[in-house]
N, C-alpha and C positions, 0 to 999 in steps of 0.2 A: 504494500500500500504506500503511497504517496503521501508527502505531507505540502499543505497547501502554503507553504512559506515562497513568495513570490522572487523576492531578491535577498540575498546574503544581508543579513545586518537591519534590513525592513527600507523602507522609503524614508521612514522618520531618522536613520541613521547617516541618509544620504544627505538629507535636510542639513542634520548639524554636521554635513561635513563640507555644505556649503555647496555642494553639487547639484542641487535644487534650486532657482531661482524663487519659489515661493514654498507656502503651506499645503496649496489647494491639491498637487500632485499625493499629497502624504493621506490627507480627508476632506472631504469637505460636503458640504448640505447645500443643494442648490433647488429652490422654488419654481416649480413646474404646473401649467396645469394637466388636469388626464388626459384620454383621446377625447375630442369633439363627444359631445351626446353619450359620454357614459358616464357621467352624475358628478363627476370628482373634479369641483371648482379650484380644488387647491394640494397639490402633492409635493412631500420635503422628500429630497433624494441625497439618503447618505449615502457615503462610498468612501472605506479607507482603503488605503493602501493596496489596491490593486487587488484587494481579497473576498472583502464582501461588500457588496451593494445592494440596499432595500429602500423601498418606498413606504412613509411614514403619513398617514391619510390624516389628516385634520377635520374634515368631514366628518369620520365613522369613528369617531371615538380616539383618537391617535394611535388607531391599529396599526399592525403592520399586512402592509399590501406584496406584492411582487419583492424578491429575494433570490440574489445569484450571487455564488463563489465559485470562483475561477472559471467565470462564463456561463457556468452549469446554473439550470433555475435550480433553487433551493425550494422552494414554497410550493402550494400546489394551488392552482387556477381553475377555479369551478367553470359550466357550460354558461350558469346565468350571464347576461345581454342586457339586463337593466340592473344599472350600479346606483339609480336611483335611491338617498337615504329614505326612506320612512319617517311620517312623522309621527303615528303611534301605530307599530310593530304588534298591532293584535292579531289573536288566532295561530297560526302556521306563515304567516306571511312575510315571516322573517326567512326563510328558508329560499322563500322566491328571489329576495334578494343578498342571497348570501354569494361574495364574490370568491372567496377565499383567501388568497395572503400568508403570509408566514403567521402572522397569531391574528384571531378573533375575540375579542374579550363579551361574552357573554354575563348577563344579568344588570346592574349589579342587586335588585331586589327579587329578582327568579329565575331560576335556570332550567334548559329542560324542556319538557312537555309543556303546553299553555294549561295551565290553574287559574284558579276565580281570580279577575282583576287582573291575570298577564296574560302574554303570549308566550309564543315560545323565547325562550333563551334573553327574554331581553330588550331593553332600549338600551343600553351601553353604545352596542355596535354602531348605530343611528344618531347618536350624537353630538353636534359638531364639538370644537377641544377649544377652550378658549385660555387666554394668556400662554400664548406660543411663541417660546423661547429656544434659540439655538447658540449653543457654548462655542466661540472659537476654538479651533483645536492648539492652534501657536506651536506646529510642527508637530505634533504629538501623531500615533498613529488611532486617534479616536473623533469619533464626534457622540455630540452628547445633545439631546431634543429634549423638550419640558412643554408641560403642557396641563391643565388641571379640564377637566370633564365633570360636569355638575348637574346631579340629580336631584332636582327638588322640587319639590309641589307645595301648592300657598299651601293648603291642606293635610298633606301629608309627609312622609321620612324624607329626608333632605341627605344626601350623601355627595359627598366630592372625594372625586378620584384625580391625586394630582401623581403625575404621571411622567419618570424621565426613561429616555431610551437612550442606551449605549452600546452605541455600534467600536468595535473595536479590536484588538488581539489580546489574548490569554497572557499568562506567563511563560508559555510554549511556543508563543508567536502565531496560535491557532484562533481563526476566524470566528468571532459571537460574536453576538448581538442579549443583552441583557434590559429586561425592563423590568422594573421596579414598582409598582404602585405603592401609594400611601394615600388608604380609605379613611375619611374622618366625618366621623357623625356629624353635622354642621344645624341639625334638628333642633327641637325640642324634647324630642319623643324616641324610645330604643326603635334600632333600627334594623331590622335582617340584612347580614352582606350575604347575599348569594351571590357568585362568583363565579365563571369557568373560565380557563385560556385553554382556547380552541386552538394548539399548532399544529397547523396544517402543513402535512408533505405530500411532494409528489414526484414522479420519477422525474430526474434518472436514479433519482435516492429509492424510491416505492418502485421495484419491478417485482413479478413474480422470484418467491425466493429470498426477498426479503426479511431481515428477521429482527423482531421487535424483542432487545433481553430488560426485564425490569427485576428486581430483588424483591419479590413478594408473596406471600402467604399461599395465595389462593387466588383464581381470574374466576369472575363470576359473567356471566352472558343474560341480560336482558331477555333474549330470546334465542332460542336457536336459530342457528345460521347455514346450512348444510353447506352454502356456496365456501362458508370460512369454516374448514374444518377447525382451525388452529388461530386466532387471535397472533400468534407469535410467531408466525410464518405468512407472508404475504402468499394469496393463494394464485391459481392462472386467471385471467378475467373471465367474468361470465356474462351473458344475455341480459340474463336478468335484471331488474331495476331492484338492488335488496341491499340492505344493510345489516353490519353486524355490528353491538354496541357493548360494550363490558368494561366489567369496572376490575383494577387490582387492587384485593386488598391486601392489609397488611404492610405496605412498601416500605424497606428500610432504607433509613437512611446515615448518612457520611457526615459528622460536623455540621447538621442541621439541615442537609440538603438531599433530597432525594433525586432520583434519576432514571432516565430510560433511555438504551443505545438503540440506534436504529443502524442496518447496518445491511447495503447492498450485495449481492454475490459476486460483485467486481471491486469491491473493499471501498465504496464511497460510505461514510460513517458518519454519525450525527449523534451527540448527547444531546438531551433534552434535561436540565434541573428545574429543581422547584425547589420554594420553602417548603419543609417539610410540617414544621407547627401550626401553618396557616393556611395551608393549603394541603388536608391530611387524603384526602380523595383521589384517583388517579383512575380516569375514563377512556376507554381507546376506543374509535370510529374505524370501522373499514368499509368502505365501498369498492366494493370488489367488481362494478357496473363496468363493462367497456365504454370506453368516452366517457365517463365519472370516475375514472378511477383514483383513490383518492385513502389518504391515512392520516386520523388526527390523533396527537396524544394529548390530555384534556386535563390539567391538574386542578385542582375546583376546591372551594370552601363546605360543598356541600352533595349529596348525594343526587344522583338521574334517577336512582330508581330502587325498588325494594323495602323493606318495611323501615329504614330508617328516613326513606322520604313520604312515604304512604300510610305507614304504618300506626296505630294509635298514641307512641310517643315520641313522633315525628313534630307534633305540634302545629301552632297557625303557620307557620313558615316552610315545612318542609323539610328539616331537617339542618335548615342553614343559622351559623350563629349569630347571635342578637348583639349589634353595640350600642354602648348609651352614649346619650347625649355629647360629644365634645371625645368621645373616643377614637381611636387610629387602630389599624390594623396596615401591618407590614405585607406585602404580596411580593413574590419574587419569580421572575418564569427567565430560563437562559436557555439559549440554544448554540449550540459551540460544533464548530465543523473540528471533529478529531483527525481525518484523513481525506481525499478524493480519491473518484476512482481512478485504477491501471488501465490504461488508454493501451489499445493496441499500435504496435508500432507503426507508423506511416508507410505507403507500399510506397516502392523504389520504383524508379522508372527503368529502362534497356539501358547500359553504360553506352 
């Protein structure tokens, strides 16, 4: 396997050695809007070092949109055709416009199946991110986004999601991107954080043979899936329009941080971490559909499904925890390119 270090020493070293004329080679964030007529008035495009570049939606919550390292998409890109936000996301109708992206932040007062008072998964996604802020990098090989996203009704729970993203390299010199939330009750009144980061992949990372490792107990399945015999092995595509949804539990974790490797048969690899104290859930999607084909891994405040969401002491919420008035909660989601794939050798032409 490959490792995705682009130049000896990084860009930021070329910088302080004055071989650069500026910063913007090493990172930088440049303001775009989408294509013509697909909903996205306003898109921040980082890109460091030659290694990963993602689109950061101001629009939809300060999602993350399209994501590519080393040319390769990272992220997986749904069929939907209308990027149009929603202004209130009732019933299913979040799904019609679900675009995909490297992460979707679903809830943040319900996730899931539509319940009395929501739909599915959410207004989070819908939107838009106000006080948007971007850090110079001043040769560094990172950029760094802010942005606070605010949920609040004259009437009811008030929650603000203030929100930075940091695109950047490890201490390995390996390609993430790290977001951060910090939820604060802004209310009067306790408030459920129901929560899920929806990261979405897709090939060249997702092909058949794919395989999903996470350190946990037990994978439990919403329903059976016959198209996915195996959750932890991507399967061949099928006809079908089907999905399979399961949750892992038990997940351990490292120094507070849990994880799940994703990892192609051509050795392209991806971790995926979370807080582990705040985000104790861990949901995997497979759409095993030809032309959908698609893998999310889902680390969440709260339960999809089963009697800790349905269940009699699942409660008025669902299963998701209550913060009071003027309280914060910590959310952390990283996704870190570990290797890319072994590229076949180029064919030679006749001497």
């Amino acid at each position: 396997m490959t490792t995705p270090a682009p130049v000896p020493g990084g860009l930021a070293g070329l910088r302080a050695r004055g071989l650069l004329a500026s910063d913007d080679p090493v990172a930088e964030v440049v303001e775009h809007h989408g294509v013509p007529g697909e909903g996205h008035p306003r898109v921040l495009h980082a890109r460091v070092g030659g290694a990963l570049a993602l689109d950061v939606l101001p629009a939809r919550g300060f999602d993350l949109g399209d994501a590519w390292v080393g040319g390769l998409p990272l992220s997986w890109r749904s069929a939907s055709s209308d990027a149009r936000s929603l202004d209130v996301p009732s019933g299913t109708a979040w799904a019609d416009r679900f675009l995909g992206g490297l992460l979707t932040t679903c809830g943040p007062l319900s996730t899931g199946p539509p319940r009395a008072g929501h739909g599915l998964h959410g207004d989070h996604h819908h939107t838009p991110a106000r006080r948007v802020r971007v850090q110079p990098s001043r040769g560094a090989a990172r950029a760094v986004l802010e942005a606070d996203v605010e949920r609040a009704g004259l009437f009811g729970p008030s929650l603000r999601t203030e929100r930075r993203v940091t695109v950047d390299l490890d201490d390995d010199g390996r390609p993430r991107v790290v977001v951060h939330d910090t939820v604060v009750n802004t209310g009067s009144v306790p408030c459920p954080v129901a929560v899920l980061y929806h990261v979405n992949l897709g090939a060249p990372l997702v092909v058949p043979g794919t395989t999903v490792e996470v350190a946990a107990d037990e994978v439990v399945l919403r329903e059976p899936c016959p198209q996915v015999p195996d959750v932890g092995v991507l399967p061949e595509p099928c006809d079908e329009l089907v999905e399979a949804v399961a949750e892992h539990r038990g997940v351990r974790a490292a120094a507070g941080t849990a994880s799940a490797v994703v990892t192609s048969p051509d050795g392209f690899r991806v971790r995926v971490g979370w807080s582990a104290a705040t985000l104790p859930r861990l949901h995997q999607w497979v759409l095993p559909t030809r032309g959908r084909w698609a893998l999310a891994l889902e680390p969440a405040t709260a339960p999809l499904f089963g009697p800790d969401r349905d269940g009699p002491g699942a409660g008025a919420h669902a299963g998701a925890p209550v913060l009071d008035p003027g309280g914060r909660r910590e959310h952390t989601v990283a996704v870190t390119v570990l290797s890319l794939p072994l590229l076949p050798p180029a064919p030679r032409g006749d001497a």
